[in-house]
C-alpha positions in Angstrom: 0.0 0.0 0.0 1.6 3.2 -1.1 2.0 6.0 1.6 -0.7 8.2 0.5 -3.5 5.3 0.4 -6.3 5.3 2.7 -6.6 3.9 6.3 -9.2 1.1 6.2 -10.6 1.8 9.6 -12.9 4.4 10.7 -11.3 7.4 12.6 -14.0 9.5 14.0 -12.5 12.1 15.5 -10.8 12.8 11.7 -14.6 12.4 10.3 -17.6 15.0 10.6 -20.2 12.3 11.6 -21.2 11.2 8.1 -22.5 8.2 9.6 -24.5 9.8 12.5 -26.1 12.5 10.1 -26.3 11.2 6.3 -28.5 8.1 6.6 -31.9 7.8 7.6 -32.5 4.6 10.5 -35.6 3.1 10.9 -36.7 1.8 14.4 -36.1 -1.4 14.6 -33.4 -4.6 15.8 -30.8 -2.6 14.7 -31.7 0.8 15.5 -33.9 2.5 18.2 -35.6 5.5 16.5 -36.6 6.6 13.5 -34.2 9.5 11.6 -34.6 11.4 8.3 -31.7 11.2 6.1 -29.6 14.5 6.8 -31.0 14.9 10.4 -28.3 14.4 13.0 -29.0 11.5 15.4 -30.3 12.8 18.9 -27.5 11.1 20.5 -24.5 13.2 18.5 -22.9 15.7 20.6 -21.0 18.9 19.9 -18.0 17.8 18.8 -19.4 15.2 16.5 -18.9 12.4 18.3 -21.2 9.5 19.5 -22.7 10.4 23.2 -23.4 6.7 23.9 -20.6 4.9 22.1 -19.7 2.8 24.9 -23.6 2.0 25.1 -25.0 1.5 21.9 -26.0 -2.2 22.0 -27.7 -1.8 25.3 -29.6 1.2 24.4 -30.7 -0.5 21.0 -28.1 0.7 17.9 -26.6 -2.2 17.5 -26.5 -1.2 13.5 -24.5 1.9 14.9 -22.4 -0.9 16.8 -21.3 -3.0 13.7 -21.1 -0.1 11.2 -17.8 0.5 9.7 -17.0 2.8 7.1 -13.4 1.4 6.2 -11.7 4.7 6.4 -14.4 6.6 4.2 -15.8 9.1 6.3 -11.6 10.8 6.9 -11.5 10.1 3.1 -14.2 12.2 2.8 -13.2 15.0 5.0 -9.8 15.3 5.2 -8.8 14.2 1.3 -11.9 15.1 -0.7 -13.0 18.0 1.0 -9.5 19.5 2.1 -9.8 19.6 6.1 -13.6 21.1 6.3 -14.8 21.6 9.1 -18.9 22.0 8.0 -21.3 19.0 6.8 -22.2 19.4 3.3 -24.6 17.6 1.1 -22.1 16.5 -1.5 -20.1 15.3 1.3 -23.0 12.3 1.7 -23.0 12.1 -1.9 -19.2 11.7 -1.7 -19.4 8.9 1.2 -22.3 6.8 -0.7 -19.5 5.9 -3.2 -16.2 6.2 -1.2 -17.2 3.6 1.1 -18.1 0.3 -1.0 -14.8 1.6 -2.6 -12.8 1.5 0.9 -14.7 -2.4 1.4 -13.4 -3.5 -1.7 -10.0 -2.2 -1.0 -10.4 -4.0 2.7 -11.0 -7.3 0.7 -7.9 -6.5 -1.5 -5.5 -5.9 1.3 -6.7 -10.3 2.0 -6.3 -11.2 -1.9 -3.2 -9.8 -2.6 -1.7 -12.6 -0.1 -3.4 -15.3 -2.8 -0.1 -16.9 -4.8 -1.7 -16.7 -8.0 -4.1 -13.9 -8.0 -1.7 -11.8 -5.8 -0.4 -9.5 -8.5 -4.3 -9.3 -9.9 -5.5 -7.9 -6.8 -2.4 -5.6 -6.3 -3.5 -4.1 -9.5 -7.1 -3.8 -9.0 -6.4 -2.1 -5.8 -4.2 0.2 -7.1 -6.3 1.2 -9.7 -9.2 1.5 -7.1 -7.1 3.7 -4.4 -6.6 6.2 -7.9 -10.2 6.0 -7.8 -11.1 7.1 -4.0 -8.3 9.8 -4.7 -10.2 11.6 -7.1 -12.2 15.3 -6.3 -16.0 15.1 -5.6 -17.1 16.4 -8.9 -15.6 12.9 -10.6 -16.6 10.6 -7.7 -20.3 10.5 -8.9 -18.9 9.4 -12.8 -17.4 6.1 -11.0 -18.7 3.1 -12.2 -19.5 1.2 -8.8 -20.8 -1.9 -10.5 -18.3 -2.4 -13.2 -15.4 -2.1 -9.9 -17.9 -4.6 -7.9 -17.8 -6.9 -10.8 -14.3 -7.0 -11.4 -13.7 -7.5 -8.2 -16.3 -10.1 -7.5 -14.8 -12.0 -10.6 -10.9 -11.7 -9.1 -12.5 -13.0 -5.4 -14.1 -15.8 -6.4 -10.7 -16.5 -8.2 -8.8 -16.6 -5.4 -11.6 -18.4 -3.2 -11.5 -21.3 -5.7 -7.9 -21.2 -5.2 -7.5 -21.0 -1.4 -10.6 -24.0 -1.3 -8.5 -26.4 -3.2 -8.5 -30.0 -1.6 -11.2 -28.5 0.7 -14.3 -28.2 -1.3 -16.9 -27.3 1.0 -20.9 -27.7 0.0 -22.0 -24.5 -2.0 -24.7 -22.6 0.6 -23.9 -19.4 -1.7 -27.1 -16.9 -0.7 -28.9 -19.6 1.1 -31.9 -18.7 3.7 -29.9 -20.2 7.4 -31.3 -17.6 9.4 -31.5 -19.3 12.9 -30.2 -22.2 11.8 -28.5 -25.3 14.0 -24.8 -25.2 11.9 -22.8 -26.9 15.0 -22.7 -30.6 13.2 -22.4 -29.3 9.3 -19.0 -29.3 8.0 -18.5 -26.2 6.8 -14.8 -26.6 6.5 -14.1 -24.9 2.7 -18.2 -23.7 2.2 -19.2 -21.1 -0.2 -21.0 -19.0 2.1 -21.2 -15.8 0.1 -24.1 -13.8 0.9 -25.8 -16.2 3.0 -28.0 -15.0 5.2 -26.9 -16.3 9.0 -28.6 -14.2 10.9 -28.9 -15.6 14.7 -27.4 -18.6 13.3 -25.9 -21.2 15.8 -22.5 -21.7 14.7 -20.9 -22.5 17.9 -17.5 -24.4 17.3 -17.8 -24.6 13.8 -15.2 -25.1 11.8 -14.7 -22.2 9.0 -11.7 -23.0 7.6 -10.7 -21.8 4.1 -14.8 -20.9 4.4 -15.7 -18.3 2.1 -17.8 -15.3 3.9 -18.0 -12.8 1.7 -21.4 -10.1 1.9 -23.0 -13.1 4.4 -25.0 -11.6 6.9 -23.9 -12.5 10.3 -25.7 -10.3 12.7 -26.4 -12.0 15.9 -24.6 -15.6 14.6 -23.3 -17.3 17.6 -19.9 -17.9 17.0 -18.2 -18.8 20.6 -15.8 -21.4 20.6 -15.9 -21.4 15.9 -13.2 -21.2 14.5 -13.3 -18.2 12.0 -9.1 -17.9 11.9 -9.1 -19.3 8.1 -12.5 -18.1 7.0 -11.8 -16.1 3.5 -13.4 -12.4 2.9 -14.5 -11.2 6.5 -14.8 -8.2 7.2 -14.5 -6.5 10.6 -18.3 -5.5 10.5 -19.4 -9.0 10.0 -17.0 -10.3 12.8 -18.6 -7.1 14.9 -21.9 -8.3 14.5 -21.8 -11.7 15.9 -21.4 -13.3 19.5 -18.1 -14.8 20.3 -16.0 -15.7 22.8 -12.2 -16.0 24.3 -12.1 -19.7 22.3 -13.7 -17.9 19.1 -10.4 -17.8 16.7 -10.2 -14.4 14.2 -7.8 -13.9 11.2 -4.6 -12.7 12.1 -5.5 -9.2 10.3 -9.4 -8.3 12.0 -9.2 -7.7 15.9 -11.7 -9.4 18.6 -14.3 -7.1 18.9 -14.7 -5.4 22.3 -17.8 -6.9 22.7 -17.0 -10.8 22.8 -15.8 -12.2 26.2 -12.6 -11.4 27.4 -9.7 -14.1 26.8 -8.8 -15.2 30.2 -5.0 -14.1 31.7 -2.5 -16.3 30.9 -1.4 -17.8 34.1 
């Protein structure tokens, strides 16, 4: 990654609370209230931070909780807009395409490990970090789909190849939602875009699993073992329920949420 390319984690003191301010929530699981789109949440404070960050799951945003804009909210502010310091409109507009941009990047920083698509995803993400460099006026001309497709094409690539002599059953956009998982072998699945919502996947075995857009929110994953699972992001880890003996990829951290490993005695 060249010096000048993107963090891929939110920094919200370098943001304006795009997040809290842009979209519109609507009461429900995931979010408490209703807000219009371009309404600040009631919970924002002053200095556009989040009053009840340490609180959001208990007092019902747990979509605030898992939400992760991969860096595209500083993009947004700091690069695109030069250091503002007000909320624009064209800054939302600005955000809606930087941030499936900074995801796809997030998922290149995994593929360009793969030994034979590793110098295919280098160059994809190069060409995408030109992208999320350019000034607002050219951001709405990008072609989100055509840079979705390409990538898609080059993941599934290198999930074919990281799945080789474990060939898992294809589950790709299947309905599990609540589903028993603990006696499948899911060891090499195609998960991608399966919904696994409150799915019981306790000491699962994910290796070499692909994960890719699967929605996990609420999947019980204590004791699983997630450590060699393929395209996970750190939202979909965020929004499941795991546990010191829960294993993670070496490049996503535990969220602060799970239970605490135990002290090494």
């Amino acid at each position: 990654m060249s010096a000048s390319a993107p963090a891929r984690s939110a920094d919200c003191a370098r943001c304006l609370a795009l997040c809290c301010v842009g979209p519109a929530f609507v009461a429900s699981a995931d979010f408490a209230l209703d807000k219009p789109a371009g309404v600040p949440c009631p919970h924002l404070r002053a200095d556009d931070l989040c009053g009840i960050h340490d609180r959001l799951r208990e007092r019902g945003f747990g979509g605030c909780a898992v939400f992760d804009c991969f860096g595209a909210g500083q993009q947004v502010v700091q690069v695109t807009f030069g250091g503002a310091r007000r909320r624009t409109t064209a800054m939302f507009d600005a955000l809606e395409v930087l941030r499936p941009l900074h995801e796809v990047l997030a998922l290149l920083d995994e593929a360009v490990a793969s030994p034979g698509h590793g110098a295919a995803a280098a160059d994809l993400r190069t060409r995408v970090e030109a992208l999320v460099s350019l000034d607002a006026g050219a951001l709405v001309d990008v072609d989100l789909a055509a840079v979705r497709g390409e990538a898609g094409a080059l993941f599934d690539a290198v999930v074919v190849e990281a799945r080789t002599g474990r060939r898992g059953p294809d589950l790709r956009g299947a309905d599990l939602v609540g589903a028993d998982l603990r006696r499948r072998d899911l060891r090499g699945a195609r998960l991608r875009s399966a919904l696994l919502v409150g799915a019981d996947l306790r000491g699962v075995d994910l290796d070499r699993a692909e994960l890719l857009g699967a929605d996990l929110r609420g999947a019980d994953v204590r004791g699983a073992h997630l450590a060699g699972a393929l395209l996970l992001t750190a939202p979909q880890l965020a929004a499941t329920r795991g546990d010191h003996a829960t294993t993670v990829p070496a490049h996503l951290a535990r969220p602060d949420h799970w239970a605490p490993v135990p002290p090494a005695r």
